[in-house]
Structures are given as structure tokens and as C-alpha cells.
N, C-alpha and C positions, 0 to 999 in steps of 0.2 A: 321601436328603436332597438338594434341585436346590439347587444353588451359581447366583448371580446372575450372570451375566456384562455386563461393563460391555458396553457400545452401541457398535460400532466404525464411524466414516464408510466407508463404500462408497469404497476407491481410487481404483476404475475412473468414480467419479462426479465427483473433481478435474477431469482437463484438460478435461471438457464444459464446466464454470463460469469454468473459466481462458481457451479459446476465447469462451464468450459475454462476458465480461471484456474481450477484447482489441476486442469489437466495440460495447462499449458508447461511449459522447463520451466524452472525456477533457479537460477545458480545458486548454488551453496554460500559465496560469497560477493560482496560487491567494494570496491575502493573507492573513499569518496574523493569529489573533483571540485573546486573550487564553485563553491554557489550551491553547495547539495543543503538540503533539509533532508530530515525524516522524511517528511511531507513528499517531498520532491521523491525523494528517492523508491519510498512507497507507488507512486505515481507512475515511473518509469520502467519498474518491475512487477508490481503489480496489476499497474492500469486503475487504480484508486488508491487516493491518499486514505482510506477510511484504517487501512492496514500499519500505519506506523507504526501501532502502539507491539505490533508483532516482533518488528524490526527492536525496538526499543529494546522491550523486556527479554531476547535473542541475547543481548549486548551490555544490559546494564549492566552484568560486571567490569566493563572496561569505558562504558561512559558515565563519565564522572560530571559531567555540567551536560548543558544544551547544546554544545558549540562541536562541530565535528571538526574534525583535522583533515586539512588535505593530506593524501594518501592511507589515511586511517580502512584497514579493513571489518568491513562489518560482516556477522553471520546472515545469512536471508533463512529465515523459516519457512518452511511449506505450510501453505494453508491451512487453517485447520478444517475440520470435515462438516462444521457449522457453521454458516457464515457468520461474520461480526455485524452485531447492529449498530 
């Protein structure tokens, strides 16, 4: 009887997408819009939420709680040249 095995990403196919990532435009800034997170906004500039914590420590001078402001501008960092695990 064949047992299903779940579908596992290819390892070795990460830091390709993380290099082409790091050469993709990255605006300098972004304005948030009603329903943003970190998370989210990682996600949409990015293309992985894994990079918040980027965005975050960019900006903790000016964010004071968890809760973003519509229209608030945040800094976007460039990648760094390691990816994050």
C-alpha cells in the first residue's frame, strides 16, 4: 500500500530566489493603507513576510506600538547580502 508523501520545496532552490530578490527595485519608502501589517507589507515588497523584522528595526524610531497609521511612511531597507533565517 504507497503512503502519500507531502510535497517538500527544493532547499537548494531558496538562496537562487533570495539572490534574484536582492536584485530586484526595492523603494526607499512605502505609505501604509488601511489593513497593512508588517507582515503584509513584507510580503508585498518583498515577496516574503520572513523580512518584517527589517522593516521594523528601519523604523523603530518612529514606531512606538504595533498598530500602524494609515498614511504613516515607513523606510524599506535593502536586503541584507545574507539571507535571514
Amino acid at each position: 500500500m504507497a503512503t502519500e508523501q507531502p510535497i517538500q520545496e527544493n532547499p537548494s532552490a531558496r538562496p537562487s530566489a533570495d539572490i534574484a530578490l536582492r536584485k530586484k527595485e526595492i523603494p526607499d519608502f512605502y505609505v501604509v493603507k488601511s489593513g497593512d501589517t508588517l507582515s503584509r507589507i513584507s510580503k508585498e515588497i518583498y515577496g516574503d513576510i520572513r523580512y518584517f523584522k527589517l522593516i521594523f528595526d528601519a523604523n523603530k524610531d518612529t514606531l512606538t506600538s504595533e498598530n500602524l497609521q494609515i498614511g504613516q511612511k515607513l523606510k524599506i531597507p535593502k536586503l541584507p547580502e545574507k539571507p535571514q533565517e
